[in-house]
N, C-alpha and C positions, 0 to 999 in steps of 0.2 A: 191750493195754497191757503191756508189760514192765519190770517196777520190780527189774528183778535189776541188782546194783551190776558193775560191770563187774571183772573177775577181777585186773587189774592194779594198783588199788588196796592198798596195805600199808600206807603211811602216815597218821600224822593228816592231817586232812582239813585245809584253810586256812581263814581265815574268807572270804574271799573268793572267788568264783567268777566267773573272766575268758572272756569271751569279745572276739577282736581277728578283727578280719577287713583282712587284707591285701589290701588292694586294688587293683588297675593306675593308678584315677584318684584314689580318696579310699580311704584307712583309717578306722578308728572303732575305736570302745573301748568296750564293755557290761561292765555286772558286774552280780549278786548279792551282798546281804548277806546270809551265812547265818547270824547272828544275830538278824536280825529274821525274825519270824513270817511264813511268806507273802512274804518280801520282795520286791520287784518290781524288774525289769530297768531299772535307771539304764543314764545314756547317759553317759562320762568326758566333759566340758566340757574340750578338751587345747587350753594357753594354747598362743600358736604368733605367732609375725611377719608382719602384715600389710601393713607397711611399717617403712623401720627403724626399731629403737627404740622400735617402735607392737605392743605385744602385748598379743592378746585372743584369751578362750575361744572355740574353734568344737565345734561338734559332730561335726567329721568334718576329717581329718587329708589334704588332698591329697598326693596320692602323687607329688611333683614335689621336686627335689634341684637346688636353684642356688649356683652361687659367680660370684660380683661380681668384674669386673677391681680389679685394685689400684687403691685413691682412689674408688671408687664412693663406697662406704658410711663413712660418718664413724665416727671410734672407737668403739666399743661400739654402735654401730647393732642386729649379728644375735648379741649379746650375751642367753641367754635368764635366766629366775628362776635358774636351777639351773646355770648354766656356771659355773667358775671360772674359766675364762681365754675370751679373746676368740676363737670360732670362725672359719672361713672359707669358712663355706658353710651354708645355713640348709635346711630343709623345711619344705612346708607351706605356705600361703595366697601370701603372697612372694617362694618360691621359683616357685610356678605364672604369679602376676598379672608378675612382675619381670622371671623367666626368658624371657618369651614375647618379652619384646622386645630383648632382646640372644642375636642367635643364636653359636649351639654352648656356652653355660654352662649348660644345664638338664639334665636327668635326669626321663626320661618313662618312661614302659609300661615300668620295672625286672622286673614282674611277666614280661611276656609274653617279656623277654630272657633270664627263667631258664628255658624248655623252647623255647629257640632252640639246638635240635642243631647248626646249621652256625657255633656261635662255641666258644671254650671258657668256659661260662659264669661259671668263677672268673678269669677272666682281667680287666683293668682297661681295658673294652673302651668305659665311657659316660662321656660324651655321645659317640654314636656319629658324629658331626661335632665335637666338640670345637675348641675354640680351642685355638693352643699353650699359654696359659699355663694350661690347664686340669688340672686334679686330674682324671685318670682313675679311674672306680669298678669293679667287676664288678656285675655283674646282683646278686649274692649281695651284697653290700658294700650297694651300695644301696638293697635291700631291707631292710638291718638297720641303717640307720641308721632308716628310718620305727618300724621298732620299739622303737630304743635311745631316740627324741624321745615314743614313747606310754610308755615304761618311766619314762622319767625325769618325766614329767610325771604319774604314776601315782605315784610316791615321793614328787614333792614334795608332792603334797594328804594323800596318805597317810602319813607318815613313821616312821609304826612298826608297818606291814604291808607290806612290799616287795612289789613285783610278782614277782619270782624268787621270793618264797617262796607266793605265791599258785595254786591252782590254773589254769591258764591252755590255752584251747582256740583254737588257730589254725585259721581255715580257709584251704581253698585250693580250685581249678576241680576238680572231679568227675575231669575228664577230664587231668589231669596224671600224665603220665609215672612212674614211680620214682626218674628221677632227678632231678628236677623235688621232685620231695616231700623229698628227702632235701637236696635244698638250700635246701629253703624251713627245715626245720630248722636247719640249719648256719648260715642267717641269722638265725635267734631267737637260736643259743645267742651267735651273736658280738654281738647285742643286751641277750646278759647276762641271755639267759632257757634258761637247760638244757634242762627241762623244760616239753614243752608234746605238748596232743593234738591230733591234728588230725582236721577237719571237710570234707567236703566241703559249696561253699558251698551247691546247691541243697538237701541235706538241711537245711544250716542256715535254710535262708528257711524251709522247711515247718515245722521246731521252730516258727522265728518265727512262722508263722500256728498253730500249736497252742497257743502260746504266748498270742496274742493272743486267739483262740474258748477258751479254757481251759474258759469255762462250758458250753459246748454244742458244743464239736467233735464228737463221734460222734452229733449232730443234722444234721453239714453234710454226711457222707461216708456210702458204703452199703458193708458187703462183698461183692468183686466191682468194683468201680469200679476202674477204672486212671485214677492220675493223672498228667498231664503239667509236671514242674517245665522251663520255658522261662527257661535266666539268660544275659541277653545282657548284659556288663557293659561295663568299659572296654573289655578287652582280647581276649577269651574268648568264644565261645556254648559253652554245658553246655546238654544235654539227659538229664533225669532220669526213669527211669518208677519210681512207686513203686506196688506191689497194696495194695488194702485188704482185710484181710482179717478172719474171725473165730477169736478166738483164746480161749483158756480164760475160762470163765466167761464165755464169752459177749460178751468184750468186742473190742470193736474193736481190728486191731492192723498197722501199716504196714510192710512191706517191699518196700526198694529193690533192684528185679528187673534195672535194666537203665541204662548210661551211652554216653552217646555218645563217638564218638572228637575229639581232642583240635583244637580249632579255633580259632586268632590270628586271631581274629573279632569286632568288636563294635564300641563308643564310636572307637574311633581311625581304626577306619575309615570310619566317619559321616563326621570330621570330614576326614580326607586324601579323599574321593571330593568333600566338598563343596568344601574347597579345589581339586582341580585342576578342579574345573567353574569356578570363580572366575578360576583361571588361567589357564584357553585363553580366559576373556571378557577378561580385561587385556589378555596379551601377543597374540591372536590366531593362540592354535596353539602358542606359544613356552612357553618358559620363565623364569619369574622367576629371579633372585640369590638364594641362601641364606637372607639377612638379611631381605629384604621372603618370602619362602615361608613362616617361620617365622615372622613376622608373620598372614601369610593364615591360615596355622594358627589360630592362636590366633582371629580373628576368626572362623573358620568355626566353631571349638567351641564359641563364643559365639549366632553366630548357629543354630545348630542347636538349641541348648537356646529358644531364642528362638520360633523357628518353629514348633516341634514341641510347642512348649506351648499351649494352649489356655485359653484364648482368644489369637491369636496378631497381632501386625501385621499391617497386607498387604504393606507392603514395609520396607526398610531401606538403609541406604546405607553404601556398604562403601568406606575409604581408604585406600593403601595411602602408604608417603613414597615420593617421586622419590631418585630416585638416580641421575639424571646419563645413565642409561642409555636407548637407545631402546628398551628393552624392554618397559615398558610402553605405549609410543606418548605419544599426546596425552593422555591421561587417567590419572586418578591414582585416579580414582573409578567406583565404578558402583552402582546402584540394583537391588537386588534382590528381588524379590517372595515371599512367600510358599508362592505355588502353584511356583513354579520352587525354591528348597528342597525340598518336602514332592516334587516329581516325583523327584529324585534322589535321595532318603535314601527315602521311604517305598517307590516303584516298583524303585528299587535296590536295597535290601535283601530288601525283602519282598513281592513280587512273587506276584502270582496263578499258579499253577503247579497241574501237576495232581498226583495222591501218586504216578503211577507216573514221575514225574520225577527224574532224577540232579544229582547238581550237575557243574559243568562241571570238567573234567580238564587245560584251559591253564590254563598260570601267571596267577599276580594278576596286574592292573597296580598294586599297594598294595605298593610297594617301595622307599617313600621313607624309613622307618627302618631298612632294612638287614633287618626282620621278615622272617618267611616265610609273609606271612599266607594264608590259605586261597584257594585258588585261584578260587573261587566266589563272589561276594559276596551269593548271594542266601538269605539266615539260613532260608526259607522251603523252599528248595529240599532244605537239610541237613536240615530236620525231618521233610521228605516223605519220603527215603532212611532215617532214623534209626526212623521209626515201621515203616517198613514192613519193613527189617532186623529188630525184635524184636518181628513181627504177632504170633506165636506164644509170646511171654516166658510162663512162670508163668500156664498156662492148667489147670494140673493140677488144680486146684480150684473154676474157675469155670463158670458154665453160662450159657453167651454165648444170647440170643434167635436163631433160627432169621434167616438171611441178616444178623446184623449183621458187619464186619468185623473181626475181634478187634485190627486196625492200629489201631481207636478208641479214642481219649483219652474217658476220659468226665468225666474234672474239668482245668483248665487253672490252674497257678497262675506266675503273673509274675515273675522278680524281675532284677535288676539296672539298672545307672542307664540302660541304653537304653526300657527299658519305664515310666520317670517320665513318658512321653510313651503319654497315655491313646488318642494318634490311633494307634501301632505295635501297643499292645494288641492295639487294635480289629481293626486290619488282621490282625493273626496267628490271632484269632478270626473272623474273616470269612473264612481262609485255610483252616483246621481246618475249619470247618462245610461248606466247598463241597466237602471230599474227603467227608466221608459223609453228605450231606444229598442228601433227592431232595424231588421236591415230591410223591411220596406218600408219604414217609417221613422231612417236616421234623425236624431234631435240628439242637442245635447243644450245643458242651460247655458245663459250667457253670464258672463261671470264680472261684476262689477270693481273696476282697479280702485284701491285706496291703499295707499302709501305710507309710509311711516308708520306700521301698525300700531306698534310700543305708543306709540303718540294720539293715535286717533281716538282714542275715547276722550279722552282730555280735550282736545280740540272740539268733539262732537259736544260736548258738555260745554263750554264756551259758548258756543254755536246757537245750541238751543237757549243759554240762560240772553243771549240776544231775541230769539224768538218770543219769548214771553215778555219782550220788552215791543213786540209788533213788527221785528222787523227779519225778515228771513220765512223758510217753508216750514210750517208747523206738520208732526208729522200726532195724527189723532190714536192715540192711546186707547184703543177697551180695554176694559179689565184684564180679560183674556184667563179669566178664571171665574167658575160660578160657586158662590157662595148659596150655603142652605142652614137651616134651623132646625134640630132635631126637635119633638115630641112625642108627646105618654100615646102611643098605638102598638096594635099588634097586626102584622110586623111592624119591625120601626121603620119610623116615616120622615120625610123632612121636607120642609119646606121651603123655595127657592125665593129667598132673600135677594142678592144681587144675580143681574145675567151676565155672562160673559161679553157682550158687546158695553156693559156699562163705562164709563167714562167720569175720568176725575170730578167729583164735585157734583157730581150726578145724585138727586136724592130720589129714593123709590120708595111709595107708601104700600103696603100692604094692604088691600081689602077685607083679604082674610079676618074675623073676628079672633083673640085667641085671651084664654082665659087665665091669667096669672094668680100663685100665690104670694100674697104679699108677707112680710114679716118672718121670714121662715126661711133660713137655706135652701136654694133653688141651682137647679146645673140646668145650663142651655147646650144642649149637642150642637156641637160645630160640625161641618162638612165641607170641602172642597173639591171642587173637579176643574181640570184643567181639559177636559172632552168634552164633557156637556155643556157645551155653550149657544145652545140655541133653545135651552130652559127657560120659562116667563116665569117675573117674579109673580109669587102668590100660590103659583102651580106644587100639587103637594104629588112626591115622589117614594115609592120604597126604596131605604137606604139601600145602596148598590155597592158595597163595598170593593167592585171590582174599580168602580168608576168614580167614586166617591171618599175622600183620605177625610180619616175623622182628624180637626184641628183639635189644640188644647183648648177644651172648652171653658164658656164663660159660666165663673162659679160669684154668686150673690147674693144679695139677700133685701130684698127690695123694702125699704123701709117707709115708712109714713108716719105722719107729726103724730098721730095717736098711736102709743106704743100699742093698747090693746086690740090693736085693730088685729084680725086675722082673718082667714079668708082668700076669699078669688076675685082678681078685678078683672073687668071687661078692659081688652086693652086694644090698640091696633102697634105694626110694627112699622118703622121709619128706618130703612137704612141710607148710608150716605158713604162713599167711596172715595175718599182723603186724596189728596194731589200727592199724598206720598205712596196712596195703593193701600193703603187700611182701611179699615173695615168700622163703622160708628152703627153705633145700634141705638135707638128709642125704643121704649114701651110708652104710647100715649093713652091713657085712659079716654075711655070712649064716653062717657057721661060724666066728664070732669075734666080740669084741667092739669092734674097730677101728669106728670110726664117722669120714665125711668130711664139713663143711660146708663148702656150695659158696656162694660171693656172687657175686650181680647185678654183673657184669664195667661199673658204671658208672663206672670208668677211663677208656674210649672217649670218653664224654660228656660230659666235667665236664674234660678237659684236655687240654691240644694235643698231646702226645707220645702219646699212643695212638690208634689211629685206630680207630672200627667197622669189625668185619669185614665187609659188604656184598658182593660180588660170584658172578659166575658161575662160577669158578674152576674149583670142585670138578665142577661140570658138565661140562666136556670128556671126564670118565673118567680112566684111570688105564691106566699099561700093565702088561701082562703080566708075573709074574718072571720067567721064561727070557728075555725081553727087558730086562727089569731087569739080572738076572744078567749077561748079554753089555757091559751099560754098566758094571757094578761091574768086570769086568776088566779093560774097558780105562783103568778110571780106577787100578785096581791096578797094570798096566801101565807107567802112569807114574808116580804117585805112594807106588806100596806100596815095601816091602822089597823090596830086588834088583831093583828092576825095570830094566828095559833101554831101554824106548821112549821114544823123545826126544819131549818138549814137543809138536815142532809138528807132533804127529802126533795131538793129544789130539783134534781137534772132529772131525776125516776118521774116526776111529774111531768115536766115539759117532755122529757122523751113518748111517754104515755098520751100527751096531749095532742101530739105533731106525728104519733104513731110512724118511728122515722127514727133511725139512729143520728148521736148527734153530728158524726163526719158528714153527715147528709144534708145537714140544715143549710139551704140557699144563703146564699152572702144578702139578701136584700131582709132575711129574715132576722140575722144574726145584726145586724144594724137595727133595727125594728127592737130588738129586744135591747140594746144599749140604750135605745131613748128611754124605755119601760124601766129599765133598771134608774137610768140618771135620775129621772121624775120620781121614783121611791127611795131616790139616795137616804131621806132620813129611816129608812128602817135598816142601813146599813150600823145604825148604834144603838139597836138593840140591844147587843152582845161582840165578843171580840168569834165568835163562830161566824153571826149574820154576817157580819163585815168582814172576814173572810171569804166566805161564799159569795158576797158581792163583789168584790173587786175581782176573783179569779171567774165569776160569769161575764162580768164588765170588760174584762181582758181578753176573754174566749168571743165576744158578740164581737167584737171592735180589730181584730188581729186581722191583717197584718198592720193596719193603721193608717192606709191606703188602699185603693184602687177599686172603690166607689162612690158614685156624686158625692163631694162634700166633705168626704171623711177629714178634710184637714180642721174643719171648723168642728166635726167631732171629736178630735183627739185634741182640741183647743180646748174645750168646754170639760173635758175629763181631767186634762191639765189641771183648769183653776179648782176642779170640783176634789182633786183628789193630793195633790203636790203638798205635801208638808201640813196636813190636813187629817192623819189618821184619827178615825172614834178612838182606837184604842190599842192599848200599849205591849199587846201581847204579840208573841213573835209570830203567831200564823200570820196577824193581820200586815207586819213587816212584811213577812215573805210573800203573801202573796201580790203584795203594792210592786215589789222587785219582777214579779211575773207577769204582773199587769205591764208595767213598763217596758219589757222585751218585746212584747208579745205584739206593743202599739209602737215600738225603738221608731219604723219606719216611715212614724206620721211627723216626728218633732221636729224640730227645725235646727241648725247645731247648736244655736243659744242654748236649748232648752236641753239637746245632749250634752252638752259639759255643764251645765247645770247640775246635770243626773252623775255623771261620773264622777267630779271632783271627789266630794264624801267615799265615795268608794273606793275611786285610788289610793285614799291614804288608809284604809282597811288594807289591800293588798300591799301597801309598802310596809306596813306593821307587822303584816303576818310575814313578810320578806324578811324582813329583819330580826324577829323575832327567830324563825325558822333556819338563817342562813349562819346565827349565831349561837346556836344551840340550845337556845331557850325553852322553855314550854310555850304553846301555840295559845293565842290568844281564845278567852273565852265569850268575846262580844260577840260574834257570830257563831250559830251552831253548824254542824257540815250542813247542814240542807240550806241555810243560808247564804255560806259560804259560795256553793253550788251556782246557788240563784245569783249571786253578785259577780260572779265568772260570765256567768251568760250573758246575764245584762250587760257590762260591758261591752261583751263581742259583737256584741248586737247593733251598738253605737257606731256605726259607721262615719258617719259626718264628723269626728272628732280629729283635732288636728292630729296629723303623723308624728309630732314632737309626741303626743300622751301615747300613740297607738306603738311608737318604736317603745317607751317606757315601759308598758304594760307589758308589751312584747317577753321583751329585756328581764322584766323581774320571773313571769311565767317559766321562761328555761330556765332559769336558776331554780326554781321552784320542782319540774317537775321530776328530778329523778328522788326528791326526797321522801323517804320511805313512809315518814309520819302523817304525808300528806298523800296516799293514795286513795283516798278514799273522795278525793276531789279532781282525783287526776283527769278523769273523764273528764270532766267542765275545763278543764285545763287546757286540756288538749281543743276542745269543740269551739274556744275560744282565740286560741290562736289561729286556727281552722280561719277563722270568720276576720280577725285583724289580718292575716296576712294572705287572703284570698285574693287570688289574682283577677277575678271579675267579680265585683258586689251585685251584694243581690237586692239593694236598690238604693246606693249611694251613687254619684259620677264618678267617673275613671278616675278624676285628679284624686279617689280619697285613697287611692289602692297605696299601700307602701311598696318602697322599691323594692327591686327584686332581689339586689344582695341582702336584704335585710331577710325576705321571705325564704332564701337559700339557708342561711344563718340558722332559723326557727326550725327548717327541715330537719337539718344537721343532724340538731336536737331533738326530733320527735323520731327519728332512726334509730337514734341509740337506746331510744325504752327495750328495757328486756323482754317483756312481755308484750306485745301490742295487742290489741282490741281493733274492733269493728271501728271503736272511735279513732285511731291512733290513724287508720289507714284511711279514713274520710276527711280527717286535717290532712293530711301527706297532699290528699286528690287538690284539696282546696286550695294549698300554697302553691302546686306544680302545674297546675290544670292549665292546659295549652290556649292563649287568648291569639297568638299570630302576631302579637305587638313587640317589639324586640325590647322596647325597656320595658317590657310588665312581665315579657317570660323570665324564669329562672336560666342558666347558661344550658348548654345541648349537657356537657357532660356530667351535670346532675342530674337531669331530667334520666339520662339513660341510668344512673346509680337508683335513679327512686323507680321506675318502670320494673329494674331488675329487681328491687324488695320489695314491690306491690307484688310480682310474680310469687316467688318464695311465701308470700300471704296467701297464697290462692287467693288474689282480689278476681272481679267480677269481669267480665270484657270488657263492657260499656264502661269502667272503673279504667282502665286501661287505658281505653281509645279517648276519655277525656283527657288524662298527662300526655299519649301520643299525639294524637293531632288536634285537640280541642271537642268541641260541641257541646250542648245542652244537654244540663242535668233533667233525667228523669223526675216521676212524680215523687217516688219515696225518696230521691233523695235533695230532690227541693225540699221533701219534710225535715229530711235529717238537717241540713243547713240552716234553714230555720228556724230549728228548734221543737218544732212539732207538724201537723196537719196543718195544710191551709185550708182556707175556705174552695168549695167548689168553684171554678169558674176563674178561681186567683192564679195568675202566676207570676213569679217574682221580674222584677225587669233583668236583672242579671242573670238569671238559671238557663 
């Protein structure tokens, strides 16, 4: 037991002690009175709308956000105790039971949307189908309104002890991200809760069972027992190991040795696996409409809790409404049995498997909220990979009996709302016991009772925010992940920063000497393993990419009071492991007192203008100086002082210099030669040729404009050096500033993309109107310009869908007209790229909808004549993503399959509209717009 008050304490203490558990399906709310003696974990009774104008206490807060078409709900219907003005959108019971039947106005799994890497999770991205007249939220928005509905309903019972001023401990999955964590705060504090600690949830269930055995806990455990926390909740499976161990005085004392990695696994997929069984028996094979799927939904969630509970039916009967369509066929209804549920949820999920089993590495077919849920859906499988990944965790003090496997759980304790069902239990312990049970050596684990699951993390979180007050069983926390520092070797190398036994607030100094430069854009390789936990810090490792998940790394640029300064400082490293589970980094100089902090670069992750650096770039190598050297002349050559050699002599040189085509030039070279070029920008005014040829090398060295150290603070620096800035007036150097900008579209940020589009949208609505009126076409642009401002655009990804539907919009008007075929290509390549069903490196939220992308098709069908380009927009607008609001409906997709065929299109052309996958190399080029750099590929292709 550990009764030491946790170091971060200074202030008085509140009289209250909160524990809130944010949860994917249901929230809750537990407190302590620390005025009462002994006082016992209340549950917050949080009034809420059950219907309008119908408000009553529940014990648990669904985690569901609805807004009502206009005229639904009568005056003050979602009017709560505590509003003063009339709302427009409710949470909670209401929003769950109401929302389920009017689709695209709800707000689901908020949770599972904030450690959704492929969106920007502050961005106003839900209901991820939305209706137009709908209020978009972010993941983060919507998660702090469930807090701001438990806050306010926490003040009104209580009104002269706020919740803001209460001690208050939030949990969150084990296995969440850092950025992920750091936005679950940023959603309490826009809840109007500053201050809060946070919990992971399986530690908190185990509080809650400590909690509840208080009398006799270190009667129920032995030291030496590994215990296995299993939280399969809505959204999430967590897997927790915690040691028992014996600690001073003899007493019993629990640390958490080991977490599993992070999995969009749980409740929601129950219920999308039971609905699309539901669905192939309606439609027979097909697919339902939006409006009736989102109905099945909700019936299946229903029926699942149904089924899965015991004593259960034997059958039930499931309706969907008609809707005119023959896609249901003749029946509106079917009859479903029990044993047919429990085969797909119980055998589907949890499936007999052996421990030396992996889970499977294709993609989910669970791609109907846009999630990126785990590719596996068998929770059983993940546990068999997870145990036998940390066989060897924190054995340094135990003495295992002769041939047991130390991969053995020897206590199992349950928690989240998938496990309310006593059959999945069972199954997951009938799972466990057949990996190390023999029948001469029967065992099976012993399995720890904790009650009111829905409830127990909230209570464990309670629990513990008493514990850091001294009073209760601390349960000791390691990291339970090792953290490393990449650097300049060959191979790469990294160095082990924190150990996985580390512990909150634990600082570790590096020995290691290491040599930094100062003043200069620099990238630190991040690394994680959730295996290697018996790493010392200091110890230098080859990256192991099996065992080893590169993080978003730390990008800066370490500055000091003399700007001249350049150079390498002698520096040491200081890391330090946050009571939230973050990661603080120091550079201290070693003969000086200059000290650098480095932050977790989660810029990448949290918003669309930064992109993770992810790629093989830097793998190609690098060339030699004396080959360098030969390229820096000839770029002297042309652009230095006095130089003599004309422009079109620049690529014949350097191809000659690097004896090497240019398709070939390493990405680390082609960056190398953007500094070379920036540093001679002034020989770019020469002439309106030099300056030509410099912005189209400038844009050729720097493309795609990402996805090498830094590139973002390089396509910043080109920004100021070249944005409304041209030497001269002639139209090469326009066009090629338009080529430069496509070419870098996927460094900007969106500021800086509608910066770049506005001017040019009203070029294309001139020539729209001009053209749609029978005028003569405008002569401010020539075709080849024309061309270039078609692309540019498409290329703009990050641009709101209000410009992206416009542009859309005016282009098929545009393209059957005759006078303009000479732009048609760009036309077409262009819509190709605005109504592409996966960007090739924008977030999902920037895709337009899919009736829009249906719409564009329409039109790119009826050209008479099609081209190679005509049939790679078609691929782009139809191209199978698995996601039901980003596909096109089945019965286009078979009308465009049928006229790719009649095209003679290619298989792999084919097999991307049929069932999805990755674009090849050439035609990542062609989406693109041209070649990419070696070692590049786009995040979308």
């Amino acid at each position: 037991m550990d009764a030491t008050p946790a170091p971060f304490e200074t202030e008085l203490p509140s009289r209250y002690v909160v524990g809130i558990d944010l949860g994917t399906t249901n929230s809750a709310l537990c407190y302590v009175d620390t005025q009462e003696k002994n006082g016992p974990i209340r549950v917050l009774q949080v009034p809420q709308l059950v219907a309008p104008s119908q408000i009553e206490p529940r014990e648990t807060l669904p985690s569901f956000h609805y807004q009502p078409p206009a005229g639904e709900i009568p005056a003050g219907g979602l009017k709560l105790p505590w509003d003063t003005a009339e709302p427009a959108s409710c949470v909670g019971v209401m929003a769950r039971d109401w929302g389920a039947q009017v689709s695209g106005r709800t707000i689901s799994s908020a949770k599972s949307w904030l450690c959704h890497t492929g969106i920007d999770r502050t961005a106003d991205v839900l209901p991820w189908h939305a209706a137009e007249d709908v209020e978009k939220l972010s993941p983060v928005a919507a998660s702090s309104r469930y807090l701001a509905h438990l806050r306010a309903a926490w003040n009104a019972r209580f009104k002269t002890e706020p919740l803001e001023q209460q001690d208050v401990v939030l949990t969150l999955p084990a296995s969440f991200d850092e950025v992920a964590r750091e936005l679950t705060v940023q959603a309490a504090a826009r809840a109007g809760l500053p201050r809060v600690v946070l919990i992971e949830e399986p530690q908190a269930a185990f509080y809650a069972w400590i909690n509840k055995h208080a009398a006799n806990w270190e009667e129920r455990v032995t030291p030496g027992q590994k215990i296995l926390v299993c939280d399969v909740g809505g959204g999430t499976t967590d897997f927790t190991l915690i040691r028992v161990r014996r600690g001073e005085g003899d007493r019993v004392q629990f640390h958490r040795v080991a977490v599993g990695d992070h999995l969009i696994l749980g409740g929601d997929n129950f219920d999308l696996a039971l609905a699309q069984h539901l669905e192939a028996r309606f439609t027979k094979g097909g697919k339902l409409q939006p409006r009736q799927w989102d109905i099945l939904l909700r019936l299946a969630r229903q029926l699942k809790e149904e089924m899965l509970a015991d004593p259960a039916p034997e059958q039930r009967s499931v309706s969907l409404p008609t809707t005119g369509s023959k896609l249901i066929g003749s029946s509106s209804s079917l009859t479903v049995t029990r044993d047919e549920v429990r085969q797909v949820l119980v055998e589907g999920f949890c499936p007999h498997v052996s421990l030396n089993d992996k889970p499977s590495a294709r993609r989910s077919g669970f791609q109907e909220f846009g999630l990126p849920y785990a590719n596996d859906a068998a929770i059983t499988r993940y546990l068999a990979a997870f145990l036998t990944a940390h066989r060897n965790v924190a054995l340094d003090d135990v003495n295992l009996p002769a041939g047991q496997d130390p991969a053995r759980p020897d206590v199992l304790l349950f928690n989240g709302g998938a496990f309310l069902s006593k059959l999945l239990q069972q199954r997951v312990v009938d799972v466990v016991t057949s990996w190390f049970s023999t029948p001469e050596k029967p065992w099976q684990p012993t399995v720890l009772e904790n009650d009111r699951l829905e409830l127990a993390v909230a209570r464990g979180a309670a629990y513990y925010g008493m514990v850091r007050r001294g009073q209760g069983v601390r349960i000791a926390a390691s990291l339970a992940r090792t953290y490393y520092i990449g650097f300049e070797s060959e191979p790469p190398s990294a160095i082990c920063l924190l150990p996985g036994n580390a512990e909150p607030g634990q600082e570790v100094v590096l020995d290691r000497p290491l040599e930094l430069l100062v003043s200069e854009p620099v990238e630190f390789p991040l690394y994680v393993s959730s295996t290697r936990l018996a790493d010392r810090p200091g110890e230098v490792f080859s990256v192991d990419r099996e065992q080893m998940t590169p993080l978003p790394p730390i990008r800066t640029a370490l500055k000091t009071r003399r700007r001249s300064e350049r150079g390498m400082v002698s520096v040491k490293l200081h890391a330090m492991l946050t009571e939230i589970g973050t990661l603080e980094l120091w550079c201290a100089e070693q003969r000086g007192e200059r000290s650098w902090k480095l932050q977790f670069d989660v810029r990448s992750t949290t918003q669309t203008d930064l992109t993770a650096h992810q790629s093989a770039a830097e793998e190609e190598g690098f060339v030699d100086e004396q080959t360098w050297a030969a390229c820096q002349q000839v770029l002297e050559n042309v652009f230095g002082p006095g130089s003599t050699e004309k422009p079109d002599s620049l690529m014949k040189g350097l191809t000659t210099a690097l004896e090497m085509d240019r398709a070939d030039w390493p990405t680390s070279l082609l960056r190398r030669l953007w500094e070379a070029l920036l540093a001679l920008e002034a020989g770019r005014k020469k002439s309106a040729v030099h300056e030509a040829r410099w912005l189209n090398l400038l844009g050729y060295a720097l493309r795609p404009g990402y996805g090498l150290a830094v590139d973002d603070w390089r396509v910043a620096e080109t920004w100021k050096t070249v944005q409304g800035k041209l030497a001269h007036a002639a139209a090469s150097s326009r066009t090629e500033s338009l080529i430069l900008w496509r070419r870098i579209a996927g460094g900007f940020s969106a500021g800086q993309q509608r910066a770049i589009a506005e001017p040019l949208l009203a070029l294309v609505r001139q020539l729209h109107k001009q053209s749609t009126a029978g005028g003569k076409q405008a002569a401010a642009f020539s075709v080849q310009d024309s061309i270039e401002v078609l692309r540019l655009l498409g290329s703009l990804e990050l641009l709101p869908g209000t410009i992206k539907l416009e542009l859309g919009t005016l282009l098929v008007d545009l393209l059957p007209k005759k006078k303009l075929e000479g732009i048609r290509p760009a036309m077409q390549w262009t819509l190709g790229r605005l109504g592409a069903r996966q960007p090739m490196y924008g977030p999902l939220n920037t895709v337009v909808a899919a009736d829009v992308a249906a719409t564009w098709l329409h039109a790119l069908l009826q050209i008479e004549t099609p081209d190679a380009q005509t049939v790679f927009a078609v691929v782009q607008l139809a191209r199978k993503t698995g996601d039901r609001y980003r596909d096109i409906p089945e019965l286009i997709r078979d009308r465009v399959l049928a006229w790719l065929e009649q095209q003679n299109a290619a298989a792999h052309i084919l097999e991307l509209v049929r069932a999805g996958g990755q674009l090849d190399v050439e035609e990542q080029s062609r989406a693109f717009g041209e070649s990419l750099p070696k070692g590049l590929r786009l995040g979308g292709a």
